[in-house]
N, C-alpha and C positions, 0 to 999 in steps of 0.2 A: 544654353546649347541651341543653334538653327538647325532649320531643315537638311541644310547641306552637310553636317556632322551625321544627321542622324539616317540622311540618303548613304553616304559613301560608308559606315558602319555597317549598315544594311548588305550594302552591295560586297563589303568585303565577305560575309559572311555564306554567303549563296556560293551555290559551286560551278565554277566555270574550267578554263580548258586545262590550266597549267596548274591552279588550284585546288582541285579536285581532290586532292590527298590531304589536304590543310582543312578543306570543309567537313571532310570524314574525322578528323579529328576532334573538330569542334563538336559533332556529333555525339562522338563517342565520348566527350568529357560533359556534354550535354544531359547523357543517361547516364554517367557514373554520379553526377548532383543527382540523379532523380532516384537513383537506388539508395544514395547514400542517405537523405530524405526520407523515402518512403519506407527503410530499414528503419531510421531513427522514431517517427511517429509511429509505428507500429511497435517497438519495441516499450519506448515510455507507457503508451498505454497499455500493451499488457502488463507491463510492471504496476502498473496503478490499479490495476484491475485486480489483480493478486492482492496490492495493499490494502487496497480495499476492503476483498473478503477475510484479509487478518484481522486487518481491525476490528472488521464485522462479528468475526468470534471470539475476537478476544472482550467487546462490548458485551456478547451473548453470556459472559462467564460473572466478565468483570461489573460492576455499576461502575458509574461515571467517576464517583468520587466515593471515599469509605472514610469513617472518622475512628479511633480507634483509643485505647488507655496507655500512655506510658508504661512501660515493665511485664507489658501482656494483661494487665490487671484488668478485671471483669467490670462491666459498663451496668448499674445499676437504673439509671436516672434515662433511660435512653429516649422516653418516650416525649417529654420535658423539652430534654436536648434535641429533637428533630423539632419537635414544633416552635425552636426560638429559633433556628436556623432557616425553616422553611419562611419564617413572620420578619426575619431578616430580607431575606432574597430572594426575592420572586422570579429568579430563575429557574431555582430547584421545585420539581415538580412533585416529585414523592421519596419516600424514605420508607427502609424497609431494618427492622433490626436482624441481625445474623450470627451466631453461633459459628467458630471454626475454630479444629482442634486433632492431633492426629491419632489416630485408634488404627487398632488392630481389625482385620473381616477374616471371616472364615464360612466356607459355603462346606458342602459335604465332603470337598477332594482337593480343597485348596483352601491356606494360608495367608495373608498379606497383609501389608499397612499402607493409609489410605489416609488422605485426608478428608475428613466427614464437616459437610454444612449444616449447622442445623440453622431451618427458616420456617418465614409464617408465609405459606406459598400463597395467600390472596395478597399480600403487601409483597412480598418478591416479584411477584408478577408485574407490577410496575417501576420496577426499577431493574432488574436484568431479564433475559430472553431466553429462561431457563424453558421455559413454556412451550414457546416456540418452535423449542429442538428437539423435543420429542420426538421419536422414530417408532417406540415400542410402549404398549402400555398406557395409559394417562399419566397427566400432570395431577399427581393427588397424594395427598400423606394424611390421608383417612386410615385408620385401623382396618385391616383387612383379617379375613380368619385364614387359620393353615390347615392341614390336611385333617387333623385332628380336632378340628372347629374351635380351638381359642384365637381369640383376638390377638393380634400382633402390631406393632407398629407398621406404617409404610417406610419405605426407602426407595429413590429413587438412583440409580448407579448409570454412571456413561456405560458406552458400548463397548470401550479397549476394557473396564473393569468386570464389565457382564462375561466379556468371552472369557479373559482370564480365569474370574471362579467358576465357570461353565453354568451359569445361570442364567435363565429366560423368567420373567413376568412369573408371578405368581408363585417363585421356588422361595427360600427359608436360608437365610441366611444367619450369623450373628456379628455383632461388632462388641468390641471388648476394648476397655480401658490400658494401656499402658502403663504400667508403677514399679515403679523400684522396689526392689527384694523387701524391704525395711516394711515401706506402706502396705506391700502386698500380703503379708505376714499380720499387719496389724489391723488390715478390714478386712482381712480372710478372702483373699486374691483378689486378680479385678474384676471390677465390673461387667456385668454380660448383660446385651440387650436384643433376643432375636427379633427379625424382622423377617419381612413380606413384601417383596419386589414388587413395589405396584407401574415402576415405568422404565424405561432407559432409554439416554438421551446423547445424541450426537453431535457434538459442536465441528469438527472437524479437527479439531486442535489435541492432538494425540496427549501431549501431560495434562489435558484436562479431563479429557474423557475414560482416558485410562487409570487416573487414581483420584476421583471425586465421588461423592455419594451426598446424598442428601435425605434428613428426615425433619420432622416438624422438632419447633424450637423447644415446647415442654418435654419431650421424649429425652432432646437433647441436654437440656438445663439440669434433668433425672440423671441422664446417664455420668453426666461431667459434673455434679455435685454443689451449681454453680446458684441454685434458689431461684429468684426471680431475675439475675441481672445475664445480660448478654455478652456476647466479644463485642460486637460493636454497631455500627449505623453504615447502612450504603445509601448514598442517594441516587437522583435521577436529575439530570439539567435539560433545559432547552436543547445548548446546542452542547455535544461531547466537548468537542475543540477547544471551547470555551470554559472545562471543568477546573480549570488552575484560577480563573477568577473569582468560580465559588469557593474555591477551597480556600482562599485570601479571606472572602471576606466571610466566612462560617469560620474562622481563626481570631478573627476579630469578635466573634459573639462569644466563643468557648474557648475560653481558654484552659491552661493548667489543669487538671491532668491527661488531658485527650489533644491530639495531634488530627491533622488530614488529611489524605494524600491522595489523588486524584489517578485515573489512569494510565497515563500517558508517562506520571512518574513509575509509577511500577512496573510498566513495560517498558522503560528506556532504551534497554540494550537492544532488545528487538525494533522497535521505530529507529533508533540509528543506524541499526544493520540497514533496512529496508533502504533509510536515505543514502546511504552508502554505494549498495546496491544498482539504485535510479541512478546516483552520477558518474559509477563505474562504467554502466550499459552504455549511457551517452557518450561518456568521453572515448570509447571504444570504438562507435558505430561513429563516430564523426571522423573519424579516421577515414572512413569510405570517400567523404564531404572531403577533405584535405587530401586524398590523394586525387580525386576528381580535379581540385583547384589546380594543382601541379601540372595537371594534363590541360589545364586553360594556361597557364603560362607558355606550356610548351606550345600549342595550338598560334599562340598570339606573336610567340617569337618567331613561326614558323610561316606567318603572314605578315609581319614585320622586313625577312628577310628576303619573302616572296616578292612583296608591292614596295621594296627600296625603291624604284623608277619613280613608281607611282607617286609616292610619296614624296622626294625630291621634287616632283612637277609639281604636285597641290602647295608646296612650300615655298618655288620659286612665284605661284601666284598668286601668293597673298596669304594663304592659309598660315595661320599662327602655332607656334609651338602650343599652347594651349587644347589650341583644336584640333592639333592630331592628336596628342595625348589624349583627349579628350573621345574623338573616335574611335580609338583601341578599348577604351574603357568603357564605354560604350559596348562595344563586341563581345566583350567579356560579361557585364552587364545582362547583355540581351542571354547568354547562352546561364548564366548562373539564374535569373529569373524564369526562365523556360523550363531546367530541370526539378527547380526550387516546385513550382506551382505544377508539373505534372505530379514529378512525386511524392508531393502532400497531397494532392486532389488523390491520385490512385491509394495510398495509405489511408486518406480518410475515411473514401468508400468503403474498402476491404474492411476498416474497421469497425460503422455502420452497419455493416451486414452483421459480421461477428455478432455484434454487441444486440440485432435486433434476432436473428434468425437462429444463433447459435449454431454454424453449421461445423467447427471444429469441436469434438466431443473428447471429452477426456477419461481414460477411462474407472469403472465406479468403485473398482476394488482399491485403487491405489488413492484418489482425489476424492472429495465429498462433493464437491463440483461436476455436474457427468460436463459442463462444458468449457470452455478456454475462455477465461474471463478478460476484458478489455472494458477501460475508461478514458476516452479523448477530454484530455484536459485541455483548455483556450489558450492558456498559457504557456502548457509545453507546445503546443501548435506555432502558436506565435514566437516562442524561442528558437523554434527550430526553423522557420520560415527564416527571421531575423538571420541566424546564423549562415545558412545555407547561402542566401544573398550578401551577407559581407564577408565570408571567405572568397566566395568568386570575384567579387568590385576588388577587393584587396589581391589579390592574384594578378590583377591587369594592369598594378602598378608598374610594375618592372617593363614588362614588355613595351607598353605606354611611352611609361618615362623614356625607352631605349629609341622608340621612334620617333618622340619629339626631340630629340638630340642630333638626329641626322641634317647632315649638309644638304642642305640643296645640290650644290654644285656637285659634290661628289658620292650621291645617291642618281641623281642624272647621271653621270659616267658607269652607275654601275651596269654591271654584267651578269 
């Protein structure tokens, strides 16, 4: 391309006498790329932002990777098995054994079924972020006393399971075994183990908070009849993302009769919804971005049909179909890169701030979030950048092509 494509491109663009309705237009399709843009990064990040904090709760619940016995069958050897897993891959950082199984609870006014962890919370504590999410209470499954000063077990309960049985820190609950009529008859009903709310915790994740409980693993192994052996092994890895690699090669060390299955498989349906989600939002808000392109077509045919003279004169003197094509493309060009780079600059700002200052709050009854969370990714940046500039460049083909096709001779005759 010369200077003189990229003068008279210029020049078409500015608004002069007769023009003037053609420059507004290019204007107006100028800000629809930049809304359509600054919709689109604003939207993926907070879409990532959200994914973000899912993931982050469902990490807080989940460990990275669990290893577990075919048929449900109880995990004797477990201690063995983490430490030839861990001497295998020195990715896996720590291992926690875990007990889970569903029981009955019952507080003084309520009823329910739960699923109960039992864990060794100084080994837990390194491999999930039960700790963490504490709201009420400590992180502890020490024996605590009740009103009538015996010892009782701890229990720790989420917050949707604490309001349910209308219990706070420090009340008396009991969890009780499930059995069939036959076994119920034959150990003289089930099981009963009160406890002593020593904590309750809030991931934000409603099925988790609402029917989980936690007590230490001997209490557990008592109540579920199971001796020394566990349900199973959780680990902890470097990187999460990376947990399908451990789980490969800790397959390779243990084999038959235990299995492993990492996080990302257990929540599938939820990570595909989310990616689902991210490329519904896109392809929607690009929408704005392709009705803008439409308005640079229109814009381009509308100075097309304005500068026929003009154009027949640059043709009769030399100027090459190439090069006026090339000038309309050019015009289109300049107006898709102008609203591309305002309305990702103004999106990125706005999301900067968000992401440092918090100033959109959300509110604390409904979100566990009090704020509106946002994460600018490089890549959705740069796809949307990319895109925004090749829908506009592609837009100016037609009008382009229509005015490198003009006659000289009879674009000079025109009227």
């Amino acid at each position: 391309m010369n200077r003189l494509e990229w003068l008279i491109a210029w020049r078409y663009l500015g608004a002069q006498r007769k023009s003037l309705f053609v420059s507004l237009i290019g204007i107006f399709s100028m800000l629809g790329v930049s809304i359509g843009v600054f919709s689109l990064i604003v939207a993926l990040s907070a879409v990532n932002g959200f994914e973000k904090e899912v993931t982050a709760q469902m990490i807080g619940k989940d460990a990275h990777f669990e290893m577990l016995a075919y048929h449900g069958d109880p995990v004797e050897n477990y201690d063995s098995i983490a430490s030839k897993v861990m001497k295998h891959d020195s990715d896996v950082l720590a291992s926690a054994p875990f007990i889970i199984y569903k029981v009955g609870i019952s507080s003084k006014k309520v009823n329910d079924g739960i699923v109960l962890y039992g864990i060794d919370p100084a080994r837990s504590a390194k491999v999930v972020n039960l700790s963490e999410n504490m709201t009420y209470g400590k992180y502890s499954l020490d024996s605590l006393q009740d009103a009538m000063g015996n010892k009782r077990p701890a229990v720790i309960l989420g917050v949707g399971l604490a309001n349910r049985l209308r219990v706070l820190v420090g009340d008396r609950i009991v969890i009780q075994t499930f059995q069939s009529a036959e076994d119920a008859v034959s150990s003289g009903g089930p099981k009963m183990l009160p406890c002593i709310v020593s904590g309750i915790f809030e991931t934000g994740m409603y099925e988790y908070d609402a029917n989980l409980a936690y007590i230490g693993i001997p209490e557990a192994q008592k109540l579920l009849g199971l001796g020394d052996a566990v349900s199973g092994l959780q680990f902890r890895v470097k990187d999460q993302w990376k947990a399908d690699v451990s789980v490969d090669r800790a397959g390779e060390v243990v084999g038959y009769p235990y299995y492993f299955i990492d996080w990302k498989t257990k929540n599938i349906t939820l990570l595909k919804w989310m990616n689902y989600e991210k490329f519904i939002v896109a392809a929607i808000i690009c929408l704005i971005i392709l009705v803008a392109a439409f308005n640079i077509i229109s814009s381009l045919i509308m100075v097309v049909t304005d500068k026929t003279r003009e154009i027949g004169i640059l043709r009769s003197m030399g100027l090459s179909k190439k090069s006026v094509m090339r000038v309309f493309m050019l015009m289109g060009s300049f107006i898709g890169i102008a609203g591309t780079v305002l309305g990702g600059s103004i999106g990125l700002i706005l999301c900067y701030i968000q992401q440092t200052y918090h100033l959109i709050k959300l509110p604390g009854d409904v979100y566990v979030l009090p704020y509106f969370p946002v994460l600018v990714d490089l890549k959705d940046v740069v796809m949307v950048f990319i895109l925004g500039i090749a829908l506009c460049v592609l837009s100016t083909l037609l009008p382009a092509w229509k005015a490198s096709r003009l006659d000289p001779v009879g674009a000079i005759r025109h009227e």
